[in-house]
Each structure stands twice: as C-alpha cells, then as structure tokens.
C-alpha positions in Angstrom: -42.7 -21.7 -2.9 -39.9 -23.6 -4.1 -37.6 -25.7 -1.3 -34.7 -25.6 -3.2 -33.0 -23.2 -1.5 -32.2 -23.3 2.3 -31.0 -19.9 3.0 -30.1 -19.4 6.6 -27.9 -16.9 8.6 -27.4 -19.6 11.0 -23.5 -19.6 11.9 -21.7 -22.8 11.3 -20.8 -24.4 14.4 -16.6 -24.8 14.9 -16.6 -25.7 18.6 -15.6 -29.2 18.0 -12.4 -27.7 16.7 -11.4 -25.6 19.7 -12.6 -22.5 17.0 -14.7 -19.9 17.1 -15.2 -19.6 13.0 -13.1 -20.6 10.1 -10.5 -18.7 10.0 -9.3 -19.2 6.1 -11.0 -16.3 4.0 -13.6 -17.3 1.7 -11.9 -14.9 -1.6 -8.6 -15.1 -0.6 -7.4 -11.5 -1.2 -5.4 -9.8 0.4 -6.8 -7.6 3.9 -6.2 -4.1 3.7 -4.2 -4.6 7.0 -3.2 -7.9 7.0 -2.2 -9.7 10.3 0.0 -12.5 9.5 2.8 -12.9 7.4 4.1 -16.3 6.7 7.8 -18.0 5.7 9.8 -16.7 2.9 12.7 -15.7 4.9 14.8 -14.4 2.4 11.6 -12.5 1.2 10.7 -10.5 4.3 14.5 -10.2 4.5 15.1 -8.2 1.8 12.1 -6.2 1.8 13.6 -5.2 5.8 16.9 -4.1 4.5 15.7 -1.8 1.9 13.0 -0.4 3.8 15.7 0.2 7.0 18.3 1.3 4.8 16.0 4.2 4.2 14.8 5.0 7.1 18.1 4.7 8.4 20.1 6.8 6.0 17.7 8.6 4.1 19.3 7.7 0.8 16.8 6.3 -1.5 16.2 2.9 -2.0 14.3 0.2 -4.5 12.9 -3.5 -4.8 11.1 -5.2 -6.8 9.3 -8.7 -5.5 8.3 -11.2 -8.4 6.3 -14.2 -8.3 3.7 -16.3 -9.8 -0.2 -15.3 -9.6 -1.3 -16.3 -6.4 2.0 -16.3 -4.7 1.9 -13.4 -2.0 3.2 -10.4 -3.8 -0.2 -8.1 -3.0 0.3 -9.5 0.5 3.8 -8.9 1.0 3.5 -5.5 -0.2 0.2 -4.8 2.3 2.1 -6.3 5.0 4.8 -4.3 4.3 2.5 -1.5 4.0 0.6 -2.2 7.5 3.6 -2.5 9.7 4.9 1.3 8.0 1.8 2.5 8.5 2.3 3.0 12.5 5.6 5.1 11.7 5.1 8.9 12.4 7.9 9.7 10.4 7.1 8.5 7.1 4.2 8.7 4.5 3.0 5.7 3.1 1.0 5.4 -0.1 -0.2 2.0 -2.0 -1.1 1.8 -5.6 -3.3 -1.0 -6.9 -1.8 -0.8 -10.2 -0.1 1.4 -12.4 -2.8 2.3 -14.8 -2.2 4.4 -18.5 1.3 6.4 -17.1 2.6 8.1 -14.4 0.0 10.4 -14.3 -1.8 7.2 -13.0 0.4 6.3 -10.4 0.7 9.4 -8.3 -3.4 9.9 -9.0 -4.0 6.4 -6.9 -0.7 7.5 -4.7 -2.5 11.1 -3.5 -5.9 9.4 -3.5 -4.7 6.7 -0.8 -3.5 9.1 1.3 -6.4 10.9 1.4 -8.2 14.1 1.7 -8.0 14.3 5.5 -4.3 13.7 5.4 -3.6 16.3 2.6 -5.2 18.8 4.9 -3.8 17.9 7.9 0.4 18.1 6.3 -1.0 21.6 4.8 -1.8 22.6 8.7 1.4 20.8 9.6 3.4 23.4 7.2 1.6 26.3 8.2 2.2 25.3 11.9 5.8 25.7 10.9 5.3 28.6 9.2 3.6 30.3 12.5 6.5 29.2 15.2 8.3 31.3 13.1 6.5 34.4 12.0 3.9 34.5 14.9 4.5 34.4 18.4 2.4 31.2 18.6 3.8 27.6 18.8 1.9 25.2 17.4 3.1 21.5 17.5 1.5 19.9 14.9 -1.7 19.9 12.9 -4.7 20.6 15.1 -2.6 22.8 17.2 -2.9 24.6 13.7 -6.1 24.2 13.1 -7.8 25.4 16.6 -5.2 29.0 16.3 -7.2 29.0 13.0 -10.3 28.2 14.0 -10.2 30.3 17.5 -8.5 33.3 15.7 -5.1 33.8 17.3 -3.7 33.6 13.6 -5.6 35.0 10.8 -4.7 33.0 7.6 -3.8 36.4 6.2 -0.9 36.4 8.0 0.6 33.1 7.1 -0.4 32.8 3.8 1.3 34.6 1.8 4.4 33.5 3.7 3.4 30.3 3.6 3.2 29.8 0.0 6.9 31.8 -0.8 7.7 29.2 1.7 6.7 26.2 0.2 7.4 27.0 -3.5 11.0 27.6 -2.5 11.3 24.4 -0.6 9.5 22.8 -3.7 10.0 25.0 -6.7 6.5 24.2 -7.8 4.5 27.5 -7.1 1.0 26.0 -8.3 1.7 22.8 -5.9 2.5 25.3 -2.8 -0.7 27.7 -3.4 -3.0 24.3 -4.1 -1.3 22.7 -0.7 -2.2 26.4 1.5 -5.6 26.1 -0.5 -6.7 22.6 1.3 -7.3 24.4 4.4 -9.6 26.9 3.3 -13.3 25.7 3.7 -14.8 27.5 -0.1 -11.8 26.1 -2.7 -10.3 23.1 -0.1 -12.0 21.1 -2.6 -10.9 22.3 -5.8 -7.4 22.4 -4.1 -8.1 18.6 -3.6 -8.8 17.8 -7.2 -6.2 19.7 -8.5 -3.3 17.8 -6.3 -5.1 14.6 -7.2 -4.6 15.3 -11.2 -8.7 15.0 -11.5 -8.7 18.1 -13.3 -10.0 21.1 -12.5 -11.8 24.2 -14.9 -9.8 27.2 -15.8 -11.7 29.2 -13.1 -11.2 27.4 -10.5 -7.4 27.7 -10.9 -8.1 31.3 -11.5 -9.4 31.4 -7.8 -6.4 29.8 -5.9 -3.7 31.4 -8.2 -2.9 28.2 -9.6 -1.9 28.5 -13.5 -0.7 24.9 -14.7 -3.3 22.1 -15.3 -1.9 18.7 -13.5 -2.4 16.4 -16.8 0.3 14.6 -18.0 3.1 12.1 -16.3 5.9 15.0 -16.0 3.8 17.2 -13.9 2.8 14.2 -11.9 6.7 13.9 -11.7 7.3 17.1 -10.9 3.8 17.2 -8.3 5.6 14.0 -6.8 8.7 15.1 -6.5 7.1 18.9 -4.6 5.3 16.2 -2.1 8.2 14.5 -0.8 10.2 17.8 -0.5 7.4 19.0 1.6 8.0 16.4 3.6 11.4 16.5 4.1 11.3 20.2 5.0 8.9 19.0 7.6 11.1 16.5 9.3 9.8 13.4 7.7 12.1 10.7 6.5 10.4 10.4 3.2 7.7 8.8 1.1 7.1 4.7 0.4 5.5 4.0 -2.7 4.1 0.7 -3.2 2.8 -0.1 -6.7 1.0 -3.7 -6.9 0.8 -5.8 -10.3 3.3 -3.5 -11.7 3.1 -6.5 -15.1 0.3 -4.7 -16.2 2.3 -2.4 -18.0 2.7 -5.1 -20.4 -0.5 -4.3 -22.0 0.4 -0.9 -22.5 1.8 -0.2 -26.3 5.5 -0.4 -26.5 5.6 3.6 -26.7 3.6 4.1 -23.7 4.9 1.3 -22.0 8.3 3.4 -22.3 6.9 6.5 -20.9 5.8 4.7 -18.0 9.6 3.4 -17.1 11.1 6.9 -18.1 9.0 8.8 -15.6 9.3 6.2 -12.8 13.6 6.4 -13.8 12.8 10.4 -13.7 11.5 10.6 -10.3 14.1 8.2 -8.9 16.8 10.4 -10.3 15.5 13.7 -9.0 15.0 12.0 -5.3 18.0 10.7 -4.4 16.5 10.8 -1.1 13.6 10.2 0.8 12.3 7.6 -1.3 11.2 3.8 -1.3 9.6 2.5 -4.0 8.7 -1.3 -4.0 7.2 -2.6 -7.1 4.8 -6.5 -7.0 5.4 -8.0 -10.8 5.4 -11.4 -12.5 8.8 -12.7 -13.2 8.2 -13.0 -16.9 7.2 -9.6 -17.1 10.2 -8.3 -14.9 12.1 -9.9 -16.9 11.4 -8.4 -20.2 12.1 -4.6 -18.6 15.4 -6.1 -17.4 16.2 -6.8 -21.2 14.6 -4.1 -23.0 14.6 -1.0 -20.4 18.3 -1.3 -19.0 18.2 2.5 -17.6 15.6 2.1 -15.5 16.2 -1.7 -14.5 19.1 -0.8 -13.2 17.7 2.2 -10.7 15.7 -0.8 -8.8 18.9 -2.4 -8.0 17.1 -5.6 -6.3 14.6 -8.0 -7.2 13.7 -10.6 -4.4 11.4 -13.6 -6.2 8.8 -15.3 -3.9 9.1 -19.1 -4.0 5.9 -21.5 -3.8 5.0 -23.0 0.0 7.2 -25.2 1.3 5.5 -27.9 3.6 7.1 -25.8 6.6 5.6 -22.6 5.4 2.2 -24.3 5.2 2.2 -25.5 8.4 3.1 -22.7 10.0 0.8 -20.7 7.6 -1.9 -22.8 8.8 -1.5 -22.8 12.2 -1.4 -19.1 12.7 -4.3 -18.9 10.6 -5.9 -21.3 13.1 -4.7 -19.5 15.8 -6.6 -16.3 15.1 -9.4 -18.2 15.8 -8.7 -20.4 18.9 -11.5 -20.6 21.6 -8.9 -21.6 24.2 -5.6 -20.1 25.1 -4.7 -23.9 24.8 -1.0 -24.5 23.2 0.5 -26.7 21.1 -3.0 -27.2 19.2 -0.6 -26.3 16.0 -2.6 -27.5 12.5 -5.3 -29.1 14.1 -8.3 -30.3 13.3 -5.5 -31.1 9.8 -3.2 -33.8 9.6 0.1 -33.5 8.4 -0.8 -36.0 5.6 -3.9 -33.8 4.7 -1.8 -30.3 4.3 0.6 -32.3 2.3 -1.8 -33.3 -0.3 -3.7 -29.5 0.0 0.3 -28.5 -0.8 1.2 -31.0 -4.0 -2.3 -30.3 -5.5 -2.1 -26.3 -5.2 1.6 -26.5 -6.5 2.8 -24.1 -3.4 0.2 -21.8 -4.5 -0.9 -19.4 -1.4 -4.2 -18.2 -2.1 -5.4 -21.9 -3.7 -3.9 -23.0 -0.7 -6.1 -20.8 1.8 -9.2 -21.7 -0.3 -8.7 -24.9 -0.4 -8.4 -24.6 3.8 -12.0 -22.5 3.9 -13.9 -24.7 1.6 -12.8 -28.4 3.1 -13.0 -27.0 7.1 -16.5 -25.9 6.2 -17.3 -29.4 4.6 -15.5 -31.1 7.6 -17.3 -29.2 10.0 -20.7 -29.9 8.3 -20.0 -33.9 8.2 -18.9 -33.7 11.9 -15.5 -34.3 11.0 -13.1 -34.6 13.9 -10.1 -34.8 12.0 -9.5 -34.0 8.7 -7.5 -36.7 7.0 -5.5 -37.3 3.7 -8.1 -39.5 2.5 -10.9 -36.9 3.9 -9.2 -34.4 1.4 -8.2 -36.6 -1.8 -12.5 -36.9 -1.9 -12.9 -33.5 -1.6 -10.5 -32.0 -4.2 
C-alpha cells in the first residue's frame, strides 16, 4: 500500500472564520441560477432598460454585452436569465453557443425549454381552443390536461380546430400539427424531435400530417418565428433569447459565418415584437461584425462592454460571496478573514479578471484555513501566488 495519497471526505473546518464552508467555487463557472450579481452599474443598467423596454412595450429589443474571457459575460447573461425566469409572462431560453447556423441556435433554444414545457404551451393552446368551442373553461395547462385525461373533451373535438387555429395564427401548418401532436402519448415524441430540428423519418411525418423536414436555418427561422406567435396569441409578452460566446462564429468560414448573421437579421425583421435577444461576445470579435456585417450590426442597436474589477467591485464581490456562507447573522463582518491589502494584490495580479479572481479566493481560503490562518494578509498572499 502506498501512503502517498491521503484521501479523505473529511470537511475542511471554516469555523474560525465565522463560515460554514468556502464559499468561492472551486471551477469558477457560472451556476445555472446564479445568486449574486456584482458592480458594473452601467452593465446591469443597460441590460434593465432593454429587457423593460420589452416587457413594457412589446416592441422588440437587442444587446450585445462584450468583454474579455473571464470577465462575467456567461454570468451576466445567467443572471439575467435567473431573475426572467420567475416571470409568467415570458419564455426564456439560453443558448450555450451558436453552433454551425441558425439551425443551431433554435435547436439549443427548444431544447432548453424543454419537453415538459413544449407540452404543457400545447395544452395551454388547446385550453384556449376549448373556452371557446366547448362549454368547458379551462385556465391553463393542467386544467387541460385532466378535461383530457377525465374525458369531458375528446381530442377529437379540438383538434382539428386546434390546428386551423394555430397555423393561422402562425402560418406554419407543419409547426401547428407537430405543437397539437406533443400531447398525444404514441407520436408526442416524434412531435418533440421534429420541433427540436433532430430530424425525424419520412413516416413519422406521414403519421402527424407533417410534410416539411425542419433542416436548414430558414425553417428554424420560420419554426422560431411560429413559436413566438404562439405565444403572443396566448397572452405572453414574448420570447428572450440568450446566446452565450456568440465569438465563436469566428471560426465559422466567411460564407457560413454570413448565414449565421443573415438569419439572426431575418428573424429580427420578421418580429418586430415580442422579442429580446442578448448576445455574450468578445470585443474583438464584435467588433469585426460591426465592420464587415453593417445590416445586421445595426439591428442590435447596443453593445454594453464589461470592464475588469475595480477594488470596490471586489470588495463587495467578496463579501457577498462571504456572506452566503456566514455562521452568524453577525454584521459588518464585510471581507473578512481578507485584508484590504490582500484583495488588492488578488486584484493587480488577476488584472480585474472575475473568475481568476474567485479562484484565486477558493484556493488561498483553503490554504489559510489549513495553516490556521486567522487573517489573511498581503504578505500571506504574495507567498501563495
């Protein structure tokens, strides 16, 4: 047996810090749902003006946020994302990355919103449907669902209406019959992979009635487009779209690099409202579409650029970070166990960087904590990095 290793899921001990554990994250990536959003006033300023000038108006509206690797733009746009999330009125759909095309885009768009949430705006538009061509009154989804389920409303009824319905309000007839089709337990599936642009075999669009194959980026324009008018039509304010690391299109050959831009300008000009697209890129990168692609440049409108820390953001990063974590309902604990002098130096030798910053903070609490550290100093830190 070699000693080597000491493997142990022993818990470091915090106490002596008033904390429970450390509270910096080990990979710092962004959470899915992040809690705490730090500084950049003028960042979380614009992002609130175009997202309110929405949902306030319902005119369509755009942003791009740049910055440096490292810098927040996957967190702002989660952030963002998080605090939409708890709206009723609006659906809200991130994309990791734009992939190939288009085609790409709304794929990862559908696919974050899920199967369960597919099906439950199809019941939603057959519920509509019902109030008016049943005498039933079903308010909402799984009012639907149990007149379904219970048999007060055969789906042989609704159907057929359902579908006229919804291909008028979308003029997309394969995108209303593949909507209807999420509810029905034998093709809900196929329905699923279809609106998803997975692909499906000729006979299983010969089943639902469906005749177009979802494959290229102006049917995932046109599929897009169908979505949000659903939605609409439904009494929903409209659709965000948040599409992280947007720079990778840079790798993308010139020509399909192009075809990227033209159907993102495409499906900005055909919804003039109920959309809110917010795009994360590097600076360098936006700035080569503001040269080269003036047409659709000019359809985001704004660009907000986040800045490196400040030593004000850090502290205040820090300390809520800290927070999350406190033992005690104690105030005014602030950065401690840091010094001033300590986040300084963690600042100058990450540049402002955010996520060096936060593992920087993880990896020298842990070291302080195993040396019985009470405070961590400047002179602590300048040995440790």
């Amino acid at each position: 047996m070699s000693d080597a290793f000491t493997i142990t899921d022993e818990q470091q001990d915090y106490s002596q810090y008033d904390l429970d554990a450390n509270p910096f994250p080990y990979s710092p990536v962004p959470a899915e749902d992040p809690e705490i959003y730090c500084g950049q006033q003028h960042v979380s300023g614009k992002i609130s003006s175009t997202v309110s000038s929405m949902l306030s108006t319902g005119k369509s509206k755009h942003l791009v946020v740049t910055g440096k690797y490292g810098n927040g733009k996957s967190h702002t746009l989660k952030y963002t994302r998080s605090l939409l999330r708890d709206r009723d009125d609006v659906v809200v759909g991130y994309v990791a990355q734009p992939g190939e095309g288009f085609l790409d885009i709304y794929h990862e768009f559908v696919y974050d919103l899920g199967f369960n949430r597919l099906q439950e705006l199809a019941y939603e538009f057959l519920a509509s449907v019902a109030r008016n061509a049943t005498d039933t009154n079903p308010i909402g989804a799984s009012a639907m669902e149990s007149l379904i389920d219970d048999g007060d409303v055969l789906l042989s009824e609704i159907v057929p209406e359902a579908i006229r319905r919804l291909s008028d309000v979308t003029k997309f007839a394969d995108f209303a019959r593949a909507i209807i089709h999420m509810v029905y337990e034998d093709t809900n599936l196929y329905a699923w992979q279809w609106l998803t642009a997975e692909g499906i075999r000729y006979e299983q669009r010969k089943e639902m009635e469906i005749h177009s194959a979802l494959d290229d980026d102006t049917m995932g324009v046109r599929a897009f487009t169908a979505l949000k008018n659903m939605l609409l039509e439904l009494g929903y304010t409209g659709i965000f779209v948040f599409v992280d690391e947007f720079e990778s299109i840079a790798r993308l050959s010139p020509k399909d690099e192009q075809a990227t831009l033209n159907s993102i300008r495409h499906l900005m000009d055909q919804n003039s409202s109920g959309l809110c697209m917010l795009f994360g890129c590097a600076p360098e990168v936006w700035q080569d579409v503001m040269s080269e692609y003036h047409a659709f440049s000019e359809r985001i409108g704004e660009e907000v650029a986040l800045k490196p820390l400040t030593s004000e953001n850090l502290y205040e990063l820090v300390r809520d970070y800290l927070d999350q974590e406190r033992m005690s309902s104690a105030e005014n604990e602030g950065i401690d166990p840091f010094s001033e002098e300590a986040l300084d130096l963690i600042l100058q030798t990450s540049q402002g960087n955010i996520r060096q910053v936060l593992s920087m903070c993880s990896r020298i609490l842990d070291d302080a904590a195993e040396s019985q550290k009470n405070k961590i100093t400047s002179s602590w830190v300048e040995g440790k990095i």
